[in-house]
C-alpha positions in Angstrom: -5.1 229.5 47.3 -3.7 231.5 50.3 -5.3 235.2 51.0 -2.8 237.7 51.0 -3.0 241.0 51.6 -0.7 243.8 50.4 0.3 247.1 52.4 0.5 249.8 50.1 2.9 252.6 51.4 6.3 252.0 52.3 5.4 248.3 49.7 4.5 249.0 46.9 5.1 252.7 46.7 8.2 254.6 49.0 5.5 257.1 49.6 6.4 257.6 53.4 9.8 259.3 52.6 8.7 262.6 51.1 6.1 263.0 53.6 8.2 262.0 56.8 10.7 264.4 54.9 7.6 267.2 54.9 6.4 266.7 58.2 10.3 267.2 59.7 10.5 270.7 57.5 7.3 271.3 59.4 8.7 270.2 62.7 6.3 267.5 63.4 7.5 264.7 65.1 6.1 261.5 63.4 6.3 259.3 66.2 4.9 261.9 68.9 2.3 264.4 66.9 0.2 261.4 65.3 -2.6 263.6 64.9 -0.7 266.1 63.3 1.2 263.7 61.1 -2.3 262.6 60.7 -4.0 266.2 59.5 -0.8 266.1 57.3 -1.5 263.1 55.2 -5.2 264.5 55.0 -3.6 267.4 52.9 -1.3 266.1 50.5 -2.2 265.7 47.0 -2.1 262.2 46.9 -2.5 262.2 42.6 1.0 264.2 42.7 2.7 262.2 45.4 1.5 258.3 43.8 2.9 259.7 40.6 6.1 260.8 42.0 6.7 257.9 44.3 9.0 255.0 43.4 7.9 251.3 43.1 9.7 249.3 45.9 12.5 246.8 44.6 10.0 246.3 41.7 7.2 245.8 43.4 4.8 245.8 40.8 6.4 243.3 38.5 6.6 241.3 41.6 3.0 241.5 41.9 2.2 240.4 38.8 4.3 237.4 39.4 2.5 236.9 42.4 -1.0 236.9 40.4 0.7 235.1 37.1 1.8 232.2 40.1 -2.0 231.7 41.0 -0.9 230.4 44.8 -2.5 233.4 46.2 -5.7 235.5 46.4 -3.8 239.1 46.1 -5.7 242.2 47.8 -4.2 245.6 48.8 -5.0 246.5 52.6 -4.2 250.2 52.9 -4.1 252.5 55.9 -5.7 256.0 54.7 -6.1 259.4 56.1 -9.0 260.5 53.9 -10.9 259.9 50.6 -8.7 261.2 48.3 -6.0 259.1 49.4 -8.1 256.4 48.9 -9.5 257.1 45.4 -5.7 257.9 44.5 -4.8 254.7 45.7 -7.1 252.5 44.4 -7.3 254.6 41.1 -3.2 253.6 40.9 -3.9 250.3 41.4 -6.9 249.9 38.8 -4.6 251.5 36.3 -2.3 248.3 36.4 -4.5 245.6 37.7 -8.3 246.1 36.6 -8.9 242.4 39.3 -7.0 243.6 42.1 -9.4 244.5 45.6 -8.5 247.3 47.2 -9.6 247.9 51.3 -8.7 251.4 52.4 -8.5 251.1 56.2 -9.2 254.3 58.1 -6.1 255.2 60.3 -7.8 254.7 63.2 -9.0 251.5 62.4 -7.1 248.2 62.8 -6.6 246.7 59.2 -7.3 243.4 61.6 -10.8 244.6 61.7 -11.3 244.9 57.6 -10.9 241.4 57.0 -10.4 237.7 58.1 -7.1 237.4 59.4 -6.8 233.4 60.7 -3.7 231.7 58.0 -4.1 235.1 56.3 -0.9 236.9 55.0 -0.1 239.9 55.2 2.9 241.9 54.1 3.3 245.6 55.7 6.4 247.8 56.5 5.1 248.4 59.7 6.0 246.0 62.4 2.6 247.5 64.3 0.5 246.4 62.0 2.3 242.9 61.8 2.1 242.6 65.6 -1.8 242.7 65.5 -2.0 240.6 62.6 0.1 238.0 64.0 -2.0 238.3 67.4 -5.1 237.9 64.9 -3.8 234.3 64.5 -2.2 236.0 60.7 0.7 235.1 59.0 2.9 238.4 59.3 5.6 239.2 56.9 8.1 242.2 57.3 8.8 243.9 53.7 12.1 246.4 53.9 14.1 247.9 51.8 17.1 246.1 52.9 17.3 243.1 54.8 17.2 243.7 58.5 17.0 241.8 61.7 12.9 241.1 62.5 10.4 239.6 65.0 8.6 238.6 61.8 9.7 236.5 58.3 11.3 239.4 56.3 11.8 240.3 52.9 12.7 242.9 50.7 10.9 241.7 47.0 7.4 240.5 47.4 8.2 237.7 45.1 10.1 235.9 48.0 6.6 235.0 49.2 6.6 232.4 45.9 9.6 230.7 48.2 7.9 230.9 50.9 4.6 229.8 50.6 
């Protein structure tokens, strides 16, 4: 059984959208004004926003296939900007998988550091994160929306990774 680890926002959830949307009404430049951005994400009522947010090219019936396939040992690896993100996250999460682990990763913390990476998978949005993992001697997948040109194997259901592992 292969460990893989799941990232949460811009996955599982489109959760980035309305806050990159809210942080450009606010004039905060999301690539520049990380702190900000960061202070930002601290605020939001992350209850509101989970329950508003979208699933991600049916990402949770996709998981359950994953889970259901038994070929991999499933936990989400989340970046968080405080405790209530994280309890809203991982309350989400229990509400449709009560065996699912959940590791919120402080922002400022490598999700490298939260677990062991060697033949580990992980699939994240963010090509940063991948990067490290990959470094980390990981197996780095690239989840989009849409397909797209990437450094990294790409997909855009999580139930390609029956195919590919």
């Amino acid at each position: 059984m292969k460990n893989l680890y799941i990232d949460f926002d811009g996955v599982i959830l489109d959760t980035i959208t309305p806050v990159y949307d809210l942080a450009r009404k606010l004039n905060l430049d999301v690539k520049t004004q990380t702190k900000e951005v960061g202070l930002l994400f601290s605020k939001i009522d992350w209850e509101t926003l989970i329950e508003e947010s979208p699933a991600l090219n049916d990402s949770i019936n996709a998981i359950k296939k994953l889970k259901k396939s038994k070929k991999f040992n499933i936990s989400i690896l989340t970046h968080v900007n405080s405790l209530k993100e994280a309890k809203s996250k991982i309350e989400f999460i229990n509400s449709l998988f009560n065996d699912l682990t959940i590791i919120p990763v402080p922002k400022s913390c490598s999700k490298t550091m939260m677990t062991q990476t060697k033949n580990a998978i992980l699939v994240d949005d963010y090509s940063g994160n991948l990067r490290e993992w990959k470094e980390a001697e990981g197996i780095a997948v690239k989840f989009s929306k849409e397909k797209e040109e990437s450094e990294f194997i790409d997909i855009t259901s999580l139930d390609e990774l029956l195919e590919l592992f």
